[in-house]
N, C-alpha and C positions, 0 to 999 in steps of 0.2 A: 358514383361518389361525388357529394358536391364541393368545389374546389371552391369557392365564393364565402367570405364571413361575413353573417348576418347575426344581429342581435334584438333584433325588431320583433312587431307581431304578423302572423300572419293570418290569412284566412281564407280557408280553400274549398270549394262546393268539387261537388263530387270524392267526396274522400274517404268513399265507403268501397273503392275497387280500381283495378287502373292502375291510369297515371294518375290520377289525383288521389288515390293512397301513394303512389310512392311520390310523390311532390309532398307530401306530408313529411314522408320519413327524411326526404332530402330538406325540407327546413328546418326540423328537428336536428339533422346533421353539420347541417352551417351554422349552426349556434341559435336558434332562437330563441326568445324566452319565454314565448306561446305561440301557439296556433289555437284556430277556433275549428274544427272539421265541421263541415254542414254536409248533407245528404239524406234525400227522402229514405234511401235505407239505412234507418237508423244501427242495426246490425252489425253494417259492414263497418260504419261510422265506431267502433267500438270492439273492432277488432283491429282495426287501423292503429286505436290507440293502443292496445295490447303491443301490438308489436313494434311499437315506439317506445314502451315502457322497458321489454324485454332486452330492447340496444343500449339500454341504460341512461337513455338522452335525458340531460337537466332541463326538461320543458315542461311551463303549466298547457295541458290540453279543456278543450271544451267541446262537450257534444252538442251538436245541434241538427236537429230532426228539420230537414229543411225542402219545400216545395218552391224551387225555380222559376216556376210559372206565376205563383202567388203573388201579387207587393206585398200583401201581410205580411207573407212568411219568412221575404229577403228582410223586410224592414226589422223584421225581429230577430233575423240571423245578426242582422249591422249593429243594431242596440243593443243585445246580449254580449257582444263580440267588446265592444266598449265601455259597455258595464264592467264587463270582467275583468279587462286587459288593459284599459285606458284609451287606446289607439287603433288603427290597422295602417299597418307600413305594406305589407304586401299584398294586395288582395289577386287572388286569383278567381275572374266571374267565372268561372269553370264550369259555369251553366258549360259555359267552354269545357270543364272538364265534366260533367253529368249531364256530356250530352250523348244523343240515341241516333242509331242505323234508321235505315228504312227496315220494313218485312216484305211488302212487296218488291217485284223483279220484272220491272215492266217497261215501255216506253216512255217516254215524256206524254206522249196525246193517251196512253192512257191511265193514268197514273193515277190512284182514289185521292180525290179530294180532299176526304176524310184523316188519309195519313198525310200528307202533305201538310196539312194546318197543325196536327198536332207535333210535328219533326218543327216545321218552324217557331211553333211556341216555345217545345223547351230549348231546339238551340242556338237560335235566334233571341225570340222577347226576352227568355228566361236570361242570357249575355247582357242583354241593357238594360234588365231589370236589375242585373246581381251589380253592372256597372254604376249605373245611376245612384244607388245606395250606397255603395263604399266611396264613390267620389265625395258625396255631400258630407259625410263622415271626414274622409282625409283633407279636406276644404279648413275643415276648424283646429288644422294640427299646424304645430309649425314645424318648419324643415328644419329635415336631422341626415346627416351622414353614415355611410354605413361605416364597421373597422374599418382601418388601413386606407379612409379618403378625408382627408382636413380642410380642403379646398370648400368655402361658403359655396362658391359658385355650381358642384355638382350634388349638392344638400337637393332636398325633395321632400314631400310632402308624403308622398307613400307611391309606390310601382302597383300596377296594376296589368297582369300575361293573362290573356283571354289563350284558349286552346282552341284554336281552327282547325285546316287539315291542308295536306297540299290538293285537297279536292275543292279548294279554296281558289285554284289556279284552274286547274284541268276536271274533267271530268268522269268518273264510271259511269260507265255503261249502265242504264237500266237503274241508275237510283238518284233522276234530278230530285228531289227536296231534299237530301242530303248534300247534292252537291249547291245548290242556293243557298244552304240553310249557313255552309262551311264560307262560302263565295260574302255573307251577309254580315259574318264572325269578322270576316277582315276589312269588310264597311264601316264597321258601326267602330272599329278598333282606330281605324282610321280616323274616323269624324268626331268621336271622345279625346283622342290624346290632340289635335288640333283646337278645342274649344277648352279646353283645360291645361294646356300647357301655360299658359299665365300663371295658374294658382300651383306653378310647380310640380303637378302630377305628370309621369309618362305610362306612357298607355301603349302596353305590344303585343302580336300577339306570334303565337309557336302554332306553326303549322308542321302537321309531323305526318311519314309516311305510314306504311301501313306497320303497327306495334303490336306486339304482344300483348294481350290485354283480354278477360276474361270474354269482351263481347267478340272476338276475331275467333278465343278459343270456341266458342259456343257453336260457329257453325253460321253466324249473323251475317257475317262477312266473309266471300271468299277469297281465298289466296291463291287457288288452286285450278282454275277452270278443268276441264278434261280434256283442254285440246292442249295442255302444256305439260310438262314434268314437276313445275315448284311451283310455278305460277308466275304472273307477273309483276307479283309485288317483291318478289326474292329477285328474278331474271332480271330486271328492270333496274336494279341500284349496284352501286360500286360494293357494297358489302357481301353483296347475294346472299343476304337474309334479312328477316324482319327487323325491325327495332328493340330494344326492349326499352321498357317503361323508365328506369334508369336515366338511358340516355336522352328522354323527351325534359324527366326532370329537373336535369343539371342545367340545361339552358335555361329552365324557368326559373333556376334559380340565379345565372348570371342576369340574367332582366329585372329578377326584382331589386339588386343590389344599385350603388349608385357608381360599380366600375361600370357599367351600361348607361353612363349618365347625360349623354350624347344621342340615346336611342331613344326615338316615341312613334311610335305611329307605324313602327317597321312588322312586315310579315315575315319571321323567320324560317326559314324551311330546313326540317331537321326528315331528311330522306334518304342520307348516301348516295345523292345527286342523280334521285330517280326523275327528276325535273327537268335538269339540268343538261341527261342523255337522253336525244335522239337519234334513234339507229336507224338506218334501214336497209334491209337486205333485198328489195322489188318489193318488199312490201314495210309498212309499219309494223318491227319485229314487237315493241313492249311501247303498250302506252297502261294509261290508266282509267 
């Protein structure tokens, strides 16, 4: 449940499943008075809205059929998105949120090339492609506050939460171009909200542990090796168990508002302090 009032516009890629449907339904919940959903699966993008309709939320939505990797196709998500709506106060580059697993399960020295480049286009380029576009956009708006903040001084120009991972710090086993790709999300999050905090934008991003989430249910990602009982993504946190989508959303929604108005350039980590513990019993009991 998101606790933060917003009245802005938003605009979220990936919001066809995930946490970037429910970062949809959580802006919807904090009062918005649009969002724009982009996602290559137009589908999912339209069932999102369905069930933001269904909650009864006062929101104008917009579908937009969107490729990550494209500049076409961000340029035309950012220009539809202001055509429509006038503005974007929160952009989520969620390429951060529509981004992809490895399929291989390999070492580092062997690892295809071939998935390697394509992991780093959507969730890497596709992050500073979807960034670069909503900046230049929020560039021409002037700074607004969100409810319940009066002070000029924490006004902004528009928030912008990239969705990293905490594999942004540490490592899995057997899947480096996801772990770069995640390590690259809180580079590039870094070195945008430093060259743009001038023009009022803050720029952050939510690293989150291992979630619920349609690609973990699939089988893409394990939780569970067979030398373990739950795995080490449940053994491994103060909760002893996964995340759900929910709670990756609520943070993304304190970031975009301007109670966060102090924060730019910070990697959040949203894990149950899977990070944060290390054990060891003679050997390293849970890492990642």
């Amino acid at each position: 449940m998101a606790l933060t009032t917003l009245d802005g516009v938003a605009l979220v890629t990936g919001a066809g499943s995930g946490i970037g449907r429910q970062l949809c339904l959580a802006y919807a919940q904090a009062g918005c008075r649009a969002i724009a959903l982009a996602d290559i699966n137009i589908e999912g993008v339209n069932e999102t809205i369905s069930l933001i309709q269904a909650q009864g939320y006062p929101v104008e939505t917009l579908a937009l059929e969107t490729d990550v990797t494209l500049v076409t196709s961000v340029q035309s998500m950012v220009s539809e998105t202001v055509k429509s709506f006038g503005r974007i106060d929160y952009g989520n580059a969620a390429a951060n949120v529509a981004g992809i697993t490895t399929t291989a399960r390999v070492p580092t020295a062997q690892y295809p090339h071939q998935e390697y480049n394509k992991l780093l286009e959507i969730n890497t380029k596709g992050t500073m492609i979807c960034m670069q576009e909503q900046i230049k956009a929020m560039q021409k708006q002037s700074p607004t506050c969100t409810p319940g903040i009066d002070n000029p001084l924490r006004a902004q120009r528009g928030s912008i939460v990239n969705i990293a991972s905490v594999t942004g710090f540490a490592a899995l086993q057997n899947m480096m171009p996801y772990n770069v790709s995640k390590h690259a999300v809180i580079g590039l999050t870094k070195s945008a909200a430093v060259d743009h905090a001038p023009s009022d934008i803050r720029i952050n991003s939510v690293c989150p542990g291992m979630t619920e989430t349609p690609m973990v249910a699939s089988g893409k990602v394990s939780v569970s090796p067979p030398t373990t009982r739950r795995g080490w993504a449940v053994e491994g946190n103060g909760r002893h168990r996964l995340a759900i989508p929910e709670e990756i959303a609520d943070v993304c929604i304190f970031l975009s508002g301007c109670g966060a108005s102090y924060m730019s350039g910070s990697p959040v980590t949203v894990d149950a302090g899977h990070l944060a513990a290390l054990r060891y019993d003679g050997k390293l009991s849970h890492n990642l």
